[in-house]
mmCIF file of the N, C-alpha and C atoms, coordinates in Angstrom:
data_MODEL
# 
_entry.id   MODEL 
# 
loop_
_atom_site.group_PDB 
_atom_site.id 
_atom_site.type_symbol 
_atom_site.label_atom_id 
_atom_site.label_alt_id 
_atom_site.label_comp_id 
_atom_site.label_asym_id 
_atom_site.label_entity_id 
_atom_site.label_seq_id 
_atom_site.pdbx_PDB_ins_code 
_atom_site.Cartn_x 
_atom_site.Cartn_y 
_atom_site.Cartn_z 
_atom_site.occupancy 
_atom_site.B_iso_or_equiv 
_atom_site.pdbx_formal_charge 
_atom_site.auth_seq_id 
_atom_site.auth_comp_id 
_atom_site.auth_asym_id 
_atom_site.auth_atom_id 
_atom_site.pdbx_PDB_model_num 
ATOM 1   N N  . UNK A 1 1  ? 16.218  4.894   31.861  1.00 0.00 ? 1  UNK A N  1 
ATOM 2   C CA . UNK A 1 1  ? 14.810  5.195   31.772  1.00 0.00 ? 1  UNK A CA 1 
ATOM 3   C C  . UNK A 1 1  ? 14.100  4.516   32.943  1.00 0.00 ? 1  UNK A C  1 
ATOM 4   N N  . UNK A 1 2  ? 13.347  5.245   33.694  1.00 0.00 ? 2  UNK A N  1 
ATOM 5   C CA . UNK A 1 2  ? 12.515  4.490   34.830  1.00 0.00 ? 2  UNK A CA 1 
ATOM 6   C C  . UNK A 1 2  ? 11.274  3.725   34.148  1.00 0.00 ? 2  UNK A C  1 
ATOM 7   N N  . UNK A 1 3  ? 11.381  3.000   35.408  1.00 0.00 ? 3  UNK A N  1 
ATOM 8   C CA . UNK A 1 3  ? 9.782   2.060   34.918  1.00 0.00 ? 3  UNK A CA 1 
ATOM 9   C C  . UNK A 1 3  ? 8.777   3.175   34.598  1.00 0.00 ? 3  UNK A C  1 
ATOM 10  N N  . UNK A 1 4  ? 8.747   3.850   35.114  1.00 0.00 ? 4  UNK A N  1 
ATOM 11  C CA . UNK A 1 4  ? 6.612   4.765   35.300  1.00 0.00 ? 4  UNK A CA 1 
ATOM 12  C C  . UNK A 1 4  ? 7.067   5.439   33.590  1.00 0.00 ? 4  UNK A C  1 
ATOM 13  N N  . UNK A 1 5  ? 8.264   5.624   32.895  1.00 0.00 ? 5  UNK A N  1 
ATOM 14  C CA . UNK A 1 5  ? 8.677   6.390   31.432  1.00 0.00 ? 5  UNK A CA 1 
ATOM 15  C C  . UNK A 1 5  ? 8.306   5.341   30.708  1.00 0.00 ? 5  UNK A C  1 
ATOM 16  N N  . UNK A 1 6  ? 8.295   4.055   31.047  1.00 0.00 ? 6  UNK A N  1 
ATOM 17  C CA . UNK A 1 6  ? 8.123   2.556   29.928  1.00 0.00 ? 6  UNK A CA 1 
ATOM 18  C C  . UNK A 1 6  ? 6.917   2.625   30.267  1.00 0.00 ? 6  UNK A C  1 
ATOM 19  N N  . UNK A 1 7  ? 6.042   2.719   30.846  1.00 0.00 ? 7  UNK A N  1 
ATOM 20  C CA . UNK A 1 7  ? 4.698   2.359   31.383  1.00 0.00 ? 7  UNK A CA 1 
ATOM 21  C C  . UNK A 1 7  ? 4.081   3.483   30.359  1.00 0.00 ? 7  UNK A C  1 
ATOM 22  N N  . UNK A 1 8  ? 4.251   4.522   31.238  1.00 0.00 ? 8  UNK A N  1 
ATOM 23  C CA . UNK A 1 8  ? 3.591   5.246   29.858  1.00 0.00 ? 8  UNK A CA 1 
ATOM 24  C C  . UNK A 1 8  ? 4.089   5.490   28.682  1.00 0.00 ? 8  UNK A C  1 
ATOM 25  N N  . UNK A 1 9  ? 4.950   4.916   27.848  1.00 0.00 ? 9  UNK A N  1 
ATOM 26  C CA . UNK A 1 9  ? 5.233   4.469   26.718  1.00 0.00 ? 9  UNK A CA 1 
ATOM 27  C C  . UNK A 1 9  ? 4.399   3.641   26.320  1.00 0.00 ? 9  UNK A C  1 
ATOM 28  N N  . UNK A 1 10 ? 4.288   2.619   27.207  1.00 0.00 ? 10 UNK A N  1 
ATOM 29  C CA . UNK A 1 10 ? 3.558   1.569   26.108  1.00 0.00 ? 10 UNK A CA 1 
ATOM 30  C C  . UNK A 1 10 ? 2.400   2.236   26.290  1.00 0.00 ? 10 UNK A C  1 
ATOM 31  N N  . UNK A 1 11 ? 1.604   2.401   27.547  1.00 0.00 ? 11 UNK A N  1 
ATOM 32  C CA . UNK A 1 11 ? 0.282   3.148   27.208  1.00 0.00 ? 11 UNK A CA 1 
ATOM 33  C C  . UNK A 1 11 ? -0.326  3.977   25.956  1.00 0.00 ? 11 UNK A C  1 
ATOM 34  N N  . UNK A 1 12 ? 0.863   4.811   25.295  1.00 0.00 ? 12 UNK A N  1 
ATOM 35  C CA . UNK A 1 12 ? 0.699   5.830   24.680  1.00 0.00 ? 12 UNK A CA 1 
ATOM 36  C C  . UNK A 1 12 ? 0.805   5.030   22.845  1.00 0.00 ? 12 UNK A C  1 
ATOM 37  N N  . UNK A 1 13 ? 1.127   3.589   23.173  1.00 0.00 ? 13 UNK A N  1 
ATOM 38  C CA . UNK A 1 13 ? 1.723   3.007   22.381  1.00 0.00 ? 13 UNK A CA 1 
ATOM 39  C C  . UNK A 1 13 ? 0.514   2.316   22.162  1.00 0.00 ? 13 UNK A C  1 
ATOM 40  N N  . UNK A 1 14 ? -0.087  1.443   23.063  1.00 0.00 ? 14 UNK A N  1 
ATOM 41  C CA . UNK A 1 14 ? -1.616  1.328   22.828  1.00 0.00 ? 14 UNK A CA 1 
ATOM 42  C C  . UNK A 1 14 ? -2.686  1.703   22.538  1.00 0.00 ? 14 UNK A C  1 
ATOM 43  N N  . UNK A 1 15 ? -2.487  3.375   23.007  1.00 0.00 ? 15 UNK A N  1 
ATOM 44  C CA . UNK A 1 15 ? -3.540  4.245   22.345  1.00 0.00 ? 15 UNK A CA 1 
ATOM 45  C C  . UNK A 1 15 ? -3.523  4.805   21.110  1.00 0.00 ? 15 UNK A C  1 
ATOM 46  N N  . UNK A 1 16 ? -1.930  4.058   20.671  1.00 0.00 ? 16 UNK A N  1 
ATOM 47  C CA . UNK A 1 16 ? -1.779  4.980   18.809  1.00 0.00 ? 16 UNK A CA 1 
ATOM 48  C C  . UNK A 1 16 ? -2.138  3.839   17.914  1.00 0.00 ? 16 UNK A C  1 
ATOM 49  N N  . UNK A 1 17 ? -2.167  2.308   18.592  1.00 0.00 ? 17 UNK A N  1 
ATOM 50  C CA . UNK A 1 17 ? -2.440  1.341   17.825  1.00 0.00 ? 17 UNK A CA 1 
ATOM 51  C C  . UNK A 1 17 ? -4.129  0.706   17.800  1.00 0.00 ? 17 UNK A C  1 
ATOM 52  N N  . UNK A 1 18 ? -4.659  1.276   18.777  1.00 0.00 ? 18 UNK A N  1 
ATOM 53  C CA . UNK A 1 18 ? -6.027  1.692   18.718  1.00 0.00 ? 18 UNK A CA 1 
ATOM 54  C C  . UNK A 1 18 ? -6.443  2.277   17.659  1.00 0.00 ? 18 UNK A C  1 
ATOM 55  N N  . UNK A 1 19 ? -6.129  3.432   17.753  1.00 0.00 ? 19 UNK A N  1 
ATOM 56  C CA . UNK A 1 19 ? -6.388  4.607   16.697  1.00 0.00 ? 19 UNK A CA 1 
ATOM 57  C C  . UNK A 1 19 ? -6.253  4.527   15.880  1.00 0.00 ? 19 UNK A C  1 
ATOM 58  N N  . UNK A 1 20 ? -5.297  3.776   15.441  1.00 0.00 ? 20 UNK A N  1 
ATOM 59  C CA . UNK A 1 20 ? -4.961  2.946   13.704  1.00 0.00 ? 20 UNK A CA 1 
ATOM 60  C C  . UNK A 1 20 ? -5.523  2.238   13.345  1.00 0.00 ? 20 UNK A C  1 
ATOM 61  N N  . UNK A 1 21 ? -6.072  1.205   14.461  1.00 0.00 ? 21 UNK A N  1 
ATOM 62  C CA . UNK A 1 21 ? -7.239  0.033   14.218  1.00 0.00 ? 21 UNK A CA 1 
ATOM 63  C C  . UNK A 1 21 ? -8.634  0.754   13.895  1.00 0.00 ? 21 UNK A C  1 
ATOM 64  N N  . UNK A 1 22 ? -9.118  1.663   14.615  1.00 0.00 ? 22 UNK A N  1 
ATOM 65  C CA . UNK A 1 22 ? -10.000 2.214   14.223  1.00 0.00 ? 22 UNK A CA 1 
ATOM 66  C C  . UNK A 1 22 ? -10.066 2.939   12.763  1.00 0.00 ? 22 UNK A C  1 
ATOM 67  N N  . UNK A 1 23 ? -9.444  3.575   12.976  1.00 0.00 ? 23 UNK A N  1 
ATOM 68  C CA . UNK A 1 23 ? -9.358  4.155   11.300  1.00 0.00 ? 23 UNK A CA 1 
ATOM 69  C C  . UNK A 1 23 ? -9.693  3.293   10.476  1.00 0.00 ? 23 UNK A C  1 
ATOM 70  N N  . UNK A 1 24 ? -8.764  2.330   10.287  1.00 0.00 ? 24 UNK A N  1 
ATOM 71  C CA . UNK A 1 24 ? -8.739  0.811   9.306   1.00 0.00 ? 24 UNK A CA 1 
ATOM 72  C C  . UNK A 1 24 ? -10.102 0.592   9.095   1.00 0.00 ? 24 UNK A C  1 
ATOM 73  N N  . UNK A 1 25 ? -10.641 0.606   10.418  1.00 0.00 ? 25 UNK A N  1 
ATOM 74  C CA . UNK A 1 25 ? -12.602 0.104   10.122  1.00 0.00 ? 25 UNK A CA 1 
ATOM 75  C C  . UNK A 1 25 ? -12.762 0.691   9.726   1.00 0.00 ? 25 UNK A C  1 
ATOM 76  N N  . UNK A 1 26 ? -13.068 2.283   10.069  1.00 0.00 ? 26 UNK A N  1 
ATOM 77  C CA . UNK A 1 26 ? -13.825 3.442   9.527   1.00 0.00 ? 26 UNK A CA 1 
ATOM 78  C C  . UNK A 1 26 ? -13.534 3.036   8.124   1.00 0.00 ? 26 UNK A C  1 
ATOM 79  N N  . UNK A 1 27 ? -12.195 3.073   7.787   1.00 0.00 ? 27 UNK A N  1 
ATOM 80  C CA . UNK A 1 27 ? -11.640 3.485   6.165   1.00 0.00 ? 27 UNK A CA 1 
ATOM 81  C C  . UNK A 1 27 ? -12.142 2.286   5.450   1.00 0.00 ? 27 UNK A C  1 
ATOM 82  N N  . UNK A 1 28 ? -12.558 1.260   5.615   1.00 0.00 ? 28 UNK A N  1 
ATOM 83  C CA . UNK A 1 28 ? -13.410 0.516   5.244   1.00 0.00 ? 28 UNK A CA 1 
ATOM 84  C C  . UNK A 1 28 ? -14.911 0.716   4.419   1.00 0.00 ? 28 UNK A C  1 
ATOM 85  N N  . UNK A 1 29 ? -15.129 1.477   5.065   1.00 0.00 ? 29 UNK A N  1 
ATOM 86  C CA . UNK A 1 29 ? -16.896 1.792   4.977   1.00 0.00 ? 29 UNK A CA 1 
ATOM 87  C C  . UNK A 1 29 ? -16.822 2.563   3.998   1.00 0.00 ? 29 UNK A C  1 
ATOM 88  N N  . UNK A 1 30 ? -15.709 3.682   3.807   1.00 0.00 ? 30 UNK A N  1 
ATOM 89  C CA . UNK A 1 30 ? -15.824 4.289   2.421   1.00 0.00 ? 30 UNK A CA 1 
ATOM 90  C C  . UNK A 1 30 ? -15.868 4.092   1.462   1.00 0.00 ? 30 UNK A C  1 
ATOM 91  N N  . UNK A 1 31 ? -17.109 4.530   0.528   1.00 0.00 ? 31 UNK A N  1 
ATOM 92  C CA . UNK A 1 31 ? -17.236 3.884   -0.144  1.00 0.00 ? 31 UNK A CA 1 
ATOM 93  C C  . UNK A 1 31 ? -16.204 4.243   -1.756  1.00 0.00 ? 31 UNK A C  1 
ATOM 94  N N  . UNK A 1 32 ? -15.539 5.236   -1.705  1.00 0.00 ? 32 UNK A N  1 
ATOM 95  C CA . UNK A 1 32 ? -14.758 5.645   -2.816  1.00 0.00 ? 32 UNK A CA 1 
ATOM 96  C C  . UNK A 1 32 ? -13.343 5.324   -2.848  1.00 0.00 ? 32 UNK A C  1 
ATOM 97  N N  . UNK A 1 33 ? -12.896 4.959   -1.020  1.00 0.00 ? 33 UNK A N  1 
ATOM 98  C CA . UNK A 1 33 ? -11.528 4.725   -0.781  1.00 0.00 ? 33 UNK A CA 1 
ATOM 99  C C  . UNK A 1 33 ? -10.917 3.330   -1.414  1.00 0.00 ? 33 UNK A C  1 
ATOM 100 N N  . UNK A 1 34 ? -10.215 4.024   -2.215  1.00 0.00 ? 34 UNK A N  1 
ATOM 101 C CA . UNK A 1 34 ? -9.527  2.393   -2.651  1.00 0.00 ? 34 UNK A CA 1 
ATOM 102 C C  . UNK A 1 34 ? -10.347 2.050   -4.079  1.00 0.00 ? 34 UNK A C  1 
ATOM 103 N N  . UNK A 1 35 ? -10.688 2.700   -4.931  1.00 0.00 ? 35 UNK A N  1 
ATOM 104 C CA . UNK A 1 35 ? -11.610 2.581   -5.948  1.00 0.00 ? 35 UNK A CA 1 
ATOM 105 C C  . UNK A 1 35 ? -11.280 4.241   -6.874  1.00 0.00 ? 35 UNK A C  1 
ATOM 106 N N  . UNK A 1 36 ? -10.803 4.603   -6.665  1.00 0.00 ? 36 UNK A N  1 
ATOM 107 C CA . UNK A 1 36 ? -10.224 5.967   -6.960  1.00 0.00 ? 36 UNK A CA 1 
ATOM 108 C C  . UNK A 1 36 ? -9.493  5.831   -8.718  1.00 0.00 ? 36 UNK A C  1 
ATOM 109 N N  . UNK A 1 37 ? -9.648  6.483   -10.027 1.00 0.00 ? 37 UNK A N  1 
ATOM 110 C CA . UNK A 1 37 ? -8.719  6.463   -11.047 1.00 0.00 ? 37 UNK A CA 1 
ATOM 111 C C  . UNK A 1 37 ? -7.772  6.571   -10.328 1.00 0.00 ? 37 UNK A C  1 
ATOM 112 N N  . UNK A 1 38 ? -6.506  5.596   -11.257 1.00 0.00 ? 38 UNK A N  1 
ATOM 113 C CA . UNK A 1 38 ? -5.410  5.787   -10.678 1.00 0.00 ? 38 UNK A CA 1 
ATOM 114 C C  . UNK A 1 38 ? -4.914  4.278   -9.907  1.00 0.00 ? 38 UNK A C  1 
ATOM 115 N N  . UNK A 1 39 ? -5.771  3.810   -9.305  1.00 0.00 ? 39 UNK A N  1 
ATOM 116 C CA . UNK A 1 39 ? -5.461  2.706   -8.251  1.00 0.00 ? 39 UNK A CA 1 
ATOM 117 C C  . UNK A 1 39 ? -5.405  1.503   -9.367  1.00 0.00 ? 39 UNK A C  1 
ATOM 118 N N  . UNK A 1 40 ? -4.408  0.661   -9.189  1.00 0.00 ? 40 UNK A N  1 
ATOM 119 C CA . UNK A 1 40 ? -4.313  -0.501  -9.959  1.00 0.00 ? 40 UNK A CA 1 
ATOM 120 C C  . UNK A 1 40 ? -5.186  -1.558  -9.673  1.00 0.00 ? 40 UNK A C  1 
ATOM 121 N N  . UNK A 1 41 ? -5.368  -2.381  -10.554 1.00 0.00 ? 41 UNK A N  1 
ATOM 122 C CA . UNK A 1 41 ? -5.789  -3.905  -9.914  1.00 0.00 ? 41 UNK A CA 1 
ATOM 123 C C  . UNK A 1 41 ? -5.374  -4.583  -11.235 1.00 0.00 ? 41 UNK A C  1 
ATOM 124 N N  . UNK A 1 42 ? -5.027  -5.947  -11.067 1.00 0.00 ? 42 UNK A N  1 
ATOM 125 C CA . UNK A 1 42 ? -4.603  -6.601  -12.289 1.00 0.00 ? 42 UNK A CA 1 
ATOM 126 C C  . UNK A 1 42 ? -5.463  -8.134  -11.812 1.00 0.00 ? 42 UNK A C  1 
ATOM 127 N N  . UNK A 1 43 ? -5.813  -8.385  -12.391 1.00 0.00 ? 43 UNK A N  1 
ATOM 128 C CA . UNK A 1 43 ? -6.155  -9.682  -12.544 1.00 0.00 ? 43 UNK A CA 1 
ATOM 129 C C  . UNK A 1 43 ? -5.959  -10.570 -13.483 1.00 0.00 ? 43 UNK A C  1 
ATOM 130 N N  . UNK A 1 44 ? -5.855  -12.047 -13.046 1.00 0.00 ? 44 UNK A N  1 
ATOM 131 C CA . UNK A 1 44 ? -5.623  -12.987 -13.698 1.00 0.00 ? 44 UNK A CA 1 
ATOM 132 C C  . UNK A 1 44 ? -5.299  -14.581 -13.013 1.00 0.00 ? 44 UNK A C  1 
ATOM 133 N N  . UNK A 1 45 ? -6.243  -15.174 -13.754 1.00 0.00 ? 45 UNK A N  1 
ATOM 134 C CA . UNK A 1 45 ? -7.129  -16.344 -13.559 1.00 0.00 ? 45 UNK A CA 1 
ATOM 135 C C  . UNK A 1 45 ? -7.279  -16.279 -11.775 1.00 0.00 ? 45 UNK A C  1 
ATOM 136 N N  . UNK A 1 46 ? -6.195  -16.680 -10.900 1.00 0.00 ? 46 UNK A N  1 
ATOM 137 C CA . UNK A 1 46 ? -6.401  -16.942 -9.541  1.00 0.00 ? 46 UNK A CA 1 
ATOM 138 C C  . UNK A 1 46 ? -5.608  -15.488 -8.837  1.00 0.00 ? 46 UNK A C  1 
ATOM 139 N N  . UNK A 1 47 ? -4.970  -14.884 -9.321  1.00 0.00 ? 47 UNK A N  1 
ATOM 140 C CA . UNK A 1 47 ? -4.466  -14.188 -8.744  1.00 0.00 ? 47 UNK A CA 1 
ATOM 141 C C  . UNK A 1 47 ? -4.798  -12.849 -9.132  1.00 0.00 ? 47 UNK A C  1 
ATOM 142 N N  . UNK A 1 48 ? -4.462  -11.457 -7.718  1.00 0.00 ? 48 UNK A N  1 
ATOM 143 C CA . UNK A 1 48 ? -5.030  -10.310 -7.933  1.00 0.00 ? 48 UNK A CA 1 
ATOM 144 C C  . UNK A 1 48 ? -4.102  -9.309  -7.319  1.00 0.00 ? 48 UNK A C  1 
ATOM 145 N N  . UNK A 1 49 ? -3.600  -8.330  -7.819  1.00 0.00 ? 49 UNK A N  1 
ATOM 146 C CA . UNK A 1 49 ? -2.988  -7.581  -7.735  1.00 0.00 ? 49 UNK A CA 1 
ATOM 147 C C  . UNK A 1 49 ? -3.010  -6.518  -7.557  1.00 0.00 ? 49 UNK A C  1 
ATOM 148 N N  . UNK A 1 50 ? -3.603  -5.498  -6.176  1.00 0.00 ? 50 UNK A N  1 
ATOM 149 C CA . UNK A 1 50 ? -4.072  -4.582  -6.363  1.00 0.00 ? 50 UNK A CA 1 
ATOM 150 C C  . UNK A 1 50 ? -2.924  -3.132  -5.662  1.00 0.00 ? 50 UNK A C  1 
ATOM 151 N N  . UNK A 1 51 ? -3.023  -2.397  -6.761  1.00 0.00 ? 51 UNK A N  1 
ATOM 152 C CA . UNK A 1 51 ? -2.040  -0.774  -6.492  1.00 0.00 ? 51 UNK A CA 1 
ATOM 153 C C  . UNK A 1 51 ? -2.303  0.391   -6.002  1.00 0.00 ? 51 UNK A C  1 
ATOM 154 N N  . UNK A 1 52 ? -3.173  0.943   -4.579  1.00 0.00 ? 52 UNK A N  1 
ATOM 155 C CA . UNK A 1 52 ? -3.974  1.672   -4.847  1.00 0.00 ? 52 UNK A CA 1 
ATOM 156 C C  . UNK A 1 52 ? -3.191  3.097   -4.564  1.00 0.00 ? 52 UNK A C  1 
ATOM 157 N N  . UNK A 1 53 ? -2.238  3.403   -5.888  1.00 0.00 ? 53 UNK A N  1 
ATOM 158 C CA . UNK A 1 53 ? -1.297  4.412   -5.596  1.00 0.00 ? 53 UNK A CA 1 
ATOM 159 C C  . UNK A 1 53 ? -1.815  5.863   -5.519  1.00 0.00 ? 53 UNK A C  1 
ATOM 160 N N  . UNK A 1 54 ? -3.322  6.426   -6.250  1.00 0.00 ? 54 UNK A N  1 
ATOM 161 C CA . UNK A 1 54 ? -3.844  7.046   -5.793  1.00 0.00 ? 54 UNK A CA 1 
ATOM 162 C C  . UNK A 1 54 ? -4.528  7.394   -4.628  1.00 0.00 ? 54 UNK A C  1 
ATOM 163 N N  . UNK A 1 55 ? -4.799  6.686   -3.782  1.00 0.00 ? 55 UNK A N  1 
ATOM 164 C CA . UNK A 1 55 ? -5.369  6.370   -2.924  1.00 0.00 ? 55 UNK A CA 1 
ATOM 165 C C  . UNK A 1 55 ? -4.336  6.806   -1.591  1.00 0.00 ? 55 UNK A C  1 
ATOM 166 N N  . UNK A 1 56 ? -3.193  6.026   -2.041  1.00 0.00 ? 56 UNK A N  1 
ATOM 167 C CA . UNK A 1 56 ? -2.299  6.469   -0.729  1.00 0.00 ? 56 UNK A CA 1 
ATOM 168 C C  . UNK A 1 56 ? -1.477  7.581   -0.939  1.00 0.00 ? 56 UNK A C  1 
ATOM 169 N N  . UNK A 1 57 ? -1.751  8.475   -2.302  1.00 0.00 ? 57 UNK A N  1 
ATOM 170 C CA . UNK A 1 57 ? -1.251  9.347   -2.207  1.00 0.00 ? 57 UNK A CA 1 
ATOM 171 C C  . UNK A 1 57 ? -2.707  11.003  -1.454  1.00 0.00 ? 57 UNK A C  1 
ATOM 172 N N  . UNK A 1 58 ? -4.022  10.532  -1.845  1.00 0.00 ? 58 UNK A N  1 
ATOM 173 C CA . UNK A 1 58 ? -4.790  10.867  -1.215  1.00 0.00 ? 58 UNK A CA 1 
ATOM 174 C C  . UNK A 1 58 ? -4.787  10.944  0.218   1.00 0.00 ? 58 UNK A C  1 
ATOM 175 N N  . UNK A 1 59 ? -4.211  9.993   0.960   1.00 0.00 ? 59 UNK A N  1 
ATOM 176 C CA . UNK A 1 59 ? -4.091  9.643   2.207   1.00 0.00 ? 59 UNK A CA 1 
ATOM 177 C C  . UNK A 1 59 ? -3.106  10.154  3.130   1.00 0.00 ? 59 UNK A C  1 
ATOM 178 N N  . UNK A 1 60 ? -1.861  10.590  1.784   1.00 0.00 ? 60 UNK A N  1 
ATOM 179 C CA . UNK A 1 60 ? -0.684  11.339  2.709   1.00 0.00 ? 60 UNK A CA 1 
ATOM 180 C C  . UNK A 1 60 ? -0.812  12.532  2.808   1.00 0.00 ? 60 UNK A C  1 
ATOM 181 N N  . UNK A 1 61 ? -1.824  13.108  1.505   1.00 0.00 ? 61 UNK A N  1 
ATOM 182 C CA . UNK A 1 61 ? -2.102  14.555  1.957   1.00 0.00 ? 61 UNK A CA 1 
ATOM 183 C C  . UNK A 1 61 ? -2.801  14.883  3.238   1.00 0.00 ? 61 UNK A C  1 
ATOM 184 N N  . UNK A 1 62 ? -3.994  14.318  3.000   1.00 0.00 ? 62 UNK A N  1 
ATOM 185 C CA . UNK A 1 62 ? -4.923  14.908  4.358   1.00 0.00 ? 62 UNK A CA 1 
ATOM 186 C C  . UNK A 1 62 ? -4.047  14.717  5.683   1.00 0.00 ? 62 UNK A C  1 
ATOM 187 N N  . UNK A 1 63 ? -3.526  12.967  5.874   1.00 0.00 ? 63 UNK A N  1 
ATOM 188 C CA . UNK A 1 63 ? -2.747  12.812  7.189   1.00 0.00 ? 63 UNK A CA 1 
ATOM 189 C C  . UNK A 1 63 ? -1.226  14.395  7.083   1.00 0.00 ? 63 UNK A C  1 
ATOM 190 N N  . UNK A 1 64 ? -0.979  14.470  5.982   1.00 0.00 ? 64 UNK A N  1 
ATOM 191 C CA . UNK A 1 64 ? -0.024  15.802  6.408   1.00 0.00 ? 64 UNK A CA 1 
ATOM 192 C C  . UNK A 1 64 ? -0.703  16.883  7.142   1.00 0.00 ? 64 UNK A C  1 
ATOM 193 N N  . UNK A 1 65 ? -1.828  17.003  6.312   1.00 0.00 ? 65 UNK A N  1 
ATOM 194 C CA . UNK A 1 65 ? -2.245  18.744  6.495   1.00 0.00 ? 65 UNK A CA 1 
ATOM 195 C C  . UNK A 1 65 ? -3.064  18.302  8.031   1.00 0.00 ? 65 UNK A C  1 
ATOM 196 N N  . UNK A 1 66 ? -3.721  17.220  8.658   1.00 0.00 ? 66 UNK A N  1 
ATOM 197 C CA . UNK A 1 66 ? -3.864  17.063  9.533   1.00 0.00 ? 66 UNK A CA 1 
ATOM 198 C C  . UNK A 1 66 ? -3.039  17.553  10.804  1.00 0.00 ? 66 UNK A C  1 
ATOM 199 N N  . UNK A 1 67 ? -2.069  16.329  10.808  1.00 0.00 ? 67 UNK A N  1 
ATOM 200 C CA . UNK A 1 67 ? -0.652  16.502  11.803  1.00 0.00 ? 67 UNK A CA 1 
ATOM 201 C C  . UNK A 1 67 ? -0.193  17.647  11.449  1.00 0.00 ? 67 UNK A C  1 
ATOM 202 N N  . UNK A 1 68 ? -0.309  18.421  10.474  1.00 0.00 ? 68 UNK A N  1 
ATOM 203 C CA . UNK A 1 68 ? 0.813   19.576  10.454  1.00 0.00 ? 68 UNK A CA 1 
ATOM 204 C C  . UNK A 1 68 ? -0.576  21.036  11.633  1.00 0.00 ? 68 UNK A C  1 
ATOM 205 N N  . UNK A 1 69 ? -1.844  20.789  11.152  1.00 0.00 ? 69 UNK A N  1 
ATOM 206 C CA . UNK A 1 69 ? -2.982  21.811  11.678  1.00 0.00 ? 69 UNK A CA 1 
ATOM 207 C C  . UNK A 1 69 ? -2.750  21.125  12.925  1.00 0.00 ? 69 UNK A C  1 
ATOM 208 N N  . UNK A 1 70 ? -2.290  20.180  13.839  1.00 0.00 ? 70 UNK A N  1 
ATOM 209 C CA . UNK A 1 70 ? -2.513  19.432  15.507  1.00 0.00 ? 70 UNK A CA 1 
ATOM 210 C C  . UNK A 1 70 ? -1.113  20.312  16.027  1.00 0.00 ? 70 UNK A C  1 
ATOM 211 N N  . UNK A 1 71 ? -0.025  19.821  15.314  1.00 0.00 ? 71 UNK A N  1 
ATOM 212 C CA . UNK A 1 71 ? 1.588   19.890  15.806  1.00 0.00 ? 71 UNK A CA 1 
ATOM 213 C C  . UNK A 1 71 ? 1.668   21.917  15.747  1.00 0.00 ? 71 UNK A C  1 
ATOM 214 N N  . UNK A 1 72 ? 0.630   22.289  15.100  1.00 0.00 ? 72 UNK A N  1 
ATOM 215 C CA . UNK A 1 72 ? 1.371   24.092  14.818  1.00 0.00 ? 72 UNK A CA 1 
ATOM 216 C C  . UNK A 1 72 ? 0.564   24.200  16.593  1.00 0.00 ? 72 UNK A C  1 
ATOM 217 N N  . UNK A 1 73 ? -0.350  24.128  16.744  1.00 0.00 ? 73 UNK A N  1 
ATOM 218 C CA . UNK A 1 73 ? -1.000  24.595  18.053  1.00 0.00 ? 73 UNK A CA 1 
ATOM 219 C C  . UNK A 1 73 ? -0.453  24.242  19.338  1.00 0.00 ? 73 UNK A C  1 
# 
């Protein structure tokens, strides 16, 4: 592999870990994400336990039907 193939590797590698960071904020602000029936939380006295299995199953749909509507074009 030449250098200028690693170079823009990592470039491309920086711009996907950007994009993840961003999201993370955005997905923050929502106000329903992660609060969804379905999502666990357990508590007790100091400790907290939270499941938000609805949530990330919410999350794999759209990211499918996303990547799948980018990757057909």
């Amino acid at each position: 592999m030449e250098l200028t193939q690693v170079g823009k590797l990592i470039v491309i590698a920086g711009i996907v870990l950007v994009a993840a960071g961003l999201l993370i904020m955005v997905a923050g602000r929502v106000p329903f994400l992660g609060n969804l029936p379905g999502d666990i939380t357990y508590r007790r006295g100091n400790t907290t336990i939270f499941v938000p299995i609805v949530t990330m199953i919410l999350l794999s749909i759209v990211l499918t039907i996303v990547l799948n509507l980018m990757l057909r074009r």
